[in-house]
N, C-alpha and C positions, 0 to 999 in steps of 0.2 A: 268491445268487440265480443262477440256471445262467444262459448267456444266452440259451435260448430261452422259458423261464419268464415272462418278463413280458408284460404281456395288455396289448395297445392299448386295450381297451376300458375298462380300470382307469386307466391313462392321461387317458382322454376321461373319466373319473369325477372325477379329479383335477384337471383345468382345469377342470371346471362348479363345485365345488365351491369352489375360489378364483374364479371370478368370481361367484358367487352371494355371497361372502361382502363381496369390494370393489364392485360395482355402484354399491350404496348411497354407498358413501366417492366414488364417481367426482361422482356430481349432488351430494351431500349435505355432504360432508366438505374433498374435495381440492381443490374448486374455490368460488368464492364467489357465481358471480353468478347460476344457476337458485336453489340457498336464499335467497338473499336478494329476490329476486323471489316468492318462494315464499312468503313470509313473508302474502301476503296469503292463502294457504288452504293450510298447512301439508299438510293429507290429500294435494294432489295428489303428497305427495313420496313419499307411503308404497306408491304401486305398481308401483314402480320395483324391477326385480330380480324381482320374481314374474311369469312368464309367466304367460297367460290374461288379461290385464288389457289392455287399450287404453292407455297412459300418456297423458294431458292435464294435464302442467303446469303451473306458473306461470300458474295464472287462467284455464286454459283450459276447464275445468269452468264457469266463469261464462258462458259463450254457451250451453249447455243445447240446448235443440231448435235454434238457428240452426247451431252447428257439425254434427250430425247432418246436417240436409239439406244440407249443406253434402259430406260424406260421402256421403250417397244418389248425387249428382250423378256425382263418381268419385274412390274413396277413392285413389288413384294423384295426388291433385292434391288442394288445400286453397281452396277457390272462396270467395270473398266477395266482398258485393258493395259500392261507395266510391257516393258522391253526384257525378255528373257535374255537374248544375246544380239548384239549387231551383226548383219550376214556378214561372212568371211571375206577378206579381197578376193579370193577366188573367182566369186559371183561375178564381179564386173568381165567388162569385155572392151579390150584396147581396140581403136578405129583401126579398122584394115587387118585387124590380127584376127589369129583362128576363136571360135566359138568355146568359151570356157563353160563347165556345166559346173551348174550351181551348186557348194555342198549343202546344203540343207535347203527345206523347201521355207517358201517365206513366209506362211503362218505359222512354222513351228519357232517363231522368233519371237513372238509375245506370246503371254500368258493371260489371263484374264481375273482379276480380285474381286470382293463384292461385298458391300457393308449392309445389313437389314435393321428396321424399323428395331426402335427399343419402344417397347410399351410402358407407361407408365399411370397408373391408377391414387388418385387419393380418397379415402373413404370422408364426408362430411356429416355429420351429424346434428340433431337440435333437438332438444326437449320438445314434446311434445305441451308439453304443458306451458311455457315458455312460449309460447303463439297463442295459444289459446287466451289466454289474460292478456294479450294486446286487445286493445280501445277501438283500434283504429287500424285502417292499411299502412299509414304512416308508420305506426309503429310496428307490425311487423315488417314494413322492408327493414326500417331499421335494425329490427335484433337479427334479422337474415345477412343485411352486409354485415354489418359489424362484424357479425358472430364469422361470417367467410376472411375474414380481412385477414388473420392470422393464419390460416388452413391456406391463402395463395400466396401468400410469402415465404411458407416454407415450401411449396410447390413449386416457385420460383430457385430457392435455395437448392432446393432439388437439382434442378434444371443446370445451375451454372457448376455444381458439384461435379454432375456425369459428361459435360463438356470436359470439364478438364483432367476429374482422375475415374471415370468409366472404365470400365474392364479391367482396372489395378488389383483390383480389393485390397485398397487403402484408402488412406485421407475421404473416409467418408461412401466410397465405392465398397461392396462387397460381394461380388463377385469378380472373380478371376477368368478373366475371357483366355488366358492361354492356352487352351486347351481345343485340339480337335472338336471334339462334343458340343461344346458352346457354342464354336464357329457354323455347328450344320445345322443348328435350329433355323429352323420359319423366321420367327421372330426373337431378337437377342433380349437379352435379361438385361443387358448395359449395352449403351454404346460404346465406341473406342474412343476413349476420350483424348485430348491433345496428348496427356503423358503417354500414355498408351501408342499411340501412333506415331505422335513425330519426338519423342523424347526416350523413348527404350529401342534397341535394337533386336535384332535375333530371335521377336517373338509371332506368334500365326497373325498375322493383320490378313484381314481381309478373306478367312478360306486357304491363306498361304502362308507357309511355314518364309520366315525370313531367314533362317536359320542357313538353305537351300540357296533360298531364292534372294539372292543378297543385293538384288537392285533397288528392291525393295526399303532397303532397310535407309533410316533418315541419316543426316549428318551430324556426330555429335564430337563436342571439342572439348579436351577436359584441360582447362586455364590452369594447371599446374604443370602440362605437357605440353602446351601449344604457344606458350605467351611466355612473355619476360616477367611479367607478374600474376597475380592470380585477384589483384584487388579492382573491381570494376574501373575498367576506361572504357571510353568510347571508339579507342584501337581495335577492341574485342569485336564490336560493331565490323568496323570497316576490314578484318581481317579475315570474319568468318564469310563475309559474301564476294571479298578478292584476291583469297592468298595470302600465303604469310609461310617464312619459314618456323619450327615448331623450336622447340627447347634444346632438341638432339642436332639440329643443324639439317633435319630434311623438309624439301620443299613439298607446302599443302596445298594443293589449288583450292578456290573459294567456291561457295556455291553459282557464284555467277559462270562458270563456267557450264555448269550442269543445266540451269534454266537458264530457256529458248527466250526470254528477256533476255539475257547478256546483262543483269546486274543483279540479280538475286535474292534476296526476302528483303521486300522492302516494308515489312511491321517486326516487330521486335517487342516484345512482353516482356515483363519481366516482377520483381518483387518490391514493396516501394521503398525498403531498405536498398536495395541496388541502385532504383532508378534513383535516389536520393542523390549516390553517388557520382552516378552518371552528369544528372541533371548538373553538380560542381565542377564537373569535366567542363560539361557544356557552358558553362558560365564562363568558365575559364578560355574557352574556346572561342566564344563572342559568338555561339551558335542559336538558331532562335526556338525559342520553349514558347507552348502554348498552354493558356489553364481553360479557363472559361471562354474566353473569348475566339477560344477556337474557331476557324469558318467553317468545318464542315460541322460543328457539334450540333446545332441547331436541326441540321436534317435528321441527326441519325440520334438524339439525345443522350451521346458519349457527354461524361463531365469529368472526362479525367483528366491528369498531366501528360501532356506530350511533349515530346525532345525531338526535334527534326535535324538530322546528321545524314546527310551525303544524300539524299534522299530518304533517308530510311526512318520511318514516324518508329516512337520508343513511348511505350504508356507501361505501369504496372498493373496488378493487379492482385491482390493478398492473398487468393487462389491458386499463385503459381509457386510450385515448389520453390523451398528455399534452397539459396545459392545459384539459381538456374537463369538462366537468360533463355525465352524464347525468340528461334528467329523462324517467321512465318511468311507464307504468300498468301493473300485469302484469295486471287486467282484459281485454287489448286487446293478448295478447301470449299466444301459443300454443306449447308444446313437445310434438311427437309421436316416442314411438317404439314403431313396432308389436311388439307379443310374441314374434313370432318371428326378429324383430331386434335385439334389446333384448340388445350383445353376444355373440350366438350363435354356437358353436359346431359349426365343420363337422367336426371329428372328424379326427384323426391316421392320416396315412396314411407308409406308407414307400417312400423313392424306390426304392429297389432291386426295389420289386414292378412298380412303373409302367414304370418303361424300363430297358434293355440297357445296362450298365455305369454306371448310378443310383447316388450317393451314400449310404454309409448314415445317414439321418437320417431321425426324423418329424415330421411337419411339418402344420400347417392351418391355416387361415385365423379370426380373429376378428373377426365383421361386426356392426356397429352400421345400419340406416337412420334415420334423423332428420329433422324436420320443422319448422323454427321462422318460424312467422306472426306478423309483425306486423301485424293485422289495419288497426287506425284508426293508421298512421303519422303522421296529420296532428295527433293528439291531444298527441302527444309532440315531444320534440326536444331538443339541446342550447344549453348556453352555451359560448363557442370562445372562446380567446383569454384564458385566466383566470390569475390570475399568483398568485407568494405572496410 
């Protein structure tokens, strides 16, 4: 292949071509925790990779006309709105009795949250010279995927990183979303990742101080206060979604009191040291575990262990803090990534065209924007402090 012969544009034909192929493996395959959330409406996995689609994830299809106006409002931001206070009994009015006036008026009863677009950029690069001494188009696609193949798996890595510790700045996260300032950007630096949202309390989610606004804030249970033990059971399961007296002898209502189901997170995350232990409960229990042969794995290409208890699906994920049990709804749990973000490619350019003694190489950027709502954080929450 001479070396003025190869076409940048065959190039940019070659990087669409391998990411249109792995997208799918990025949510579906190579990571565990959007399929496995997913698992309660497998379709939302399937528009992923085809542009022209909106992607609404993990349950986000289940808010229907609420998420749209939700949208109408300003699609650059994800507006919902939480319960500041329930109106007073006052407000009501007994049949046949006099007219009571209301003490507060009834919008000032909710507040409004709102999570924005995290942007995310990778730079790729290739020798110039490296194209040029290909033969053949065969063999430049070849050293083009190839050469992509490691640059979208850490892009991937990326991806399940700021799901679960975004806006901590830790475990891989560096930025610290606590902060006013961060929260009134346009566009955030991190998303709020699970820990961030439904596993810390008393911190700004959403434009709002939890600190304040304490409806806000998730439910969290620490297995040295709450349990007769602190070593993984499957108790822990059924005690955080329906009550349980704690350690001191006072009564905890479970989350199922709080979610409008009337039974409360029904996914459960957790570490696979934990689930290890779980899983021996459940054995012991005579309860039924799924590996591979999962039924719903096939739609949504989950391949992990599941432990099903009282309803409530249980998988790990080596991602999730240690000691920690996540317990989740993905009703009440949003992933957005617009179409013409959705991985997108800006197209190879060469430096020696751009500026005055330029490098030869081509080079473009691969940008993802993404959007992860946890709408009712107060629904959800962890157990802390869990041992095996």
């Amino acid at each position: 292949m001479p070396a003025s012969s190869y076409a940048r544009s065959a190039l940019d034909v070659f990087v669409r071509e391998a990411i249109d192929e792995r997208v799918v493996n990025y949510f579906a395959r190579s990571n565990k925790l959007i399929p496995f959330l997913g698992l309660s409406n497998p379709s939302m996995l399937d528009a992923i990779g085809h542009p022209g689609e909106l992607v609404l994830m993990a349950g986000g299809a289940s808010f229907g006309d609420e998420t749209d106006q939700a949208h109408q409002v300003s699609n650059i931001s994800h507006d919902f709105p939480y319960t500041l206070a329930e109106p007073a009994a006052g407000a009501s009015v007994s049949y046949g009795g006099a007219t009571d006036t209301a003490s507060a008026y009834a919008e000032d009863n909710f507040g409004t949250a709102r999570t924005r677009y995290w942007q995310y950029a990778k730079s790729i690069k290739l020798r110039g010279a490296s194209l040029r001494h290909c033969e053949s188009e065969a063999q430049a696609r070849s050293v083009t995927r190839k050469s992509l193949q490691p640059q979208m798996e850490k892009a991937a890595r990326d991806l399940q990183i700021m799901l679960w510790h975004g806006g901590t700045g830790s475990n891989g996260s560096t930025v610290d979303m606590n902060t006013a300032a961060q929260q009134a950007k346009p566009m955030w630096s991190e998303p709020l990742g699970l820990v961030y949202s439904v596993g810390t309390q008393n911190n700004i989610y959403g434009t709002v101080n939890r600190t304040t606004e304490t409806n806000l804030n998730p439910i969290l249970a620490a297995a040295a206060t709450a349990f007769p033990t602190t070593v993984a059971n499957l108790e822990m399961i059924r005690n955080f979604n329906h009550g349980y007296t704690n350690v001191a002898g006072t009564a905890v209502n479970g989350a199922a009191l709080r979610n409008p189901n009337g039974f409360g997170c029904p996914r459960s995350i957790t570490t696979p040291t934990i689930l290890n232990k779980l899983k021996q409960d459940a054995e012991a229990r005579g309860y039924q575990m799924w590996g591979m042969d999962m039924p719903e794995r096939a739609k949504t290409g989950f391949t992990g262990r599941v432990i099903e208890f009282e309803g409530v699906l249980i998988s790990d994920d080596p991602d999730c803090p240690a000691g920690v049990i996540y317990m989740l709804d993905p009703d009440h749990i949003v992933v957005e990534v617009p179409p013409a973000m959705n991985f997108a490619w800006n197209g190879f350019k060469n430096e020696k065209e751009l500026q005055e003694g330029g490098v030869d190489k081509e080079f473009g950027l691969l940008e993802l924007e993404l959007r992860l709502t946890v709408r009712s954080p107060h629904l959800m929450g962890t157990i802390t402090g869990v041992t095996v």
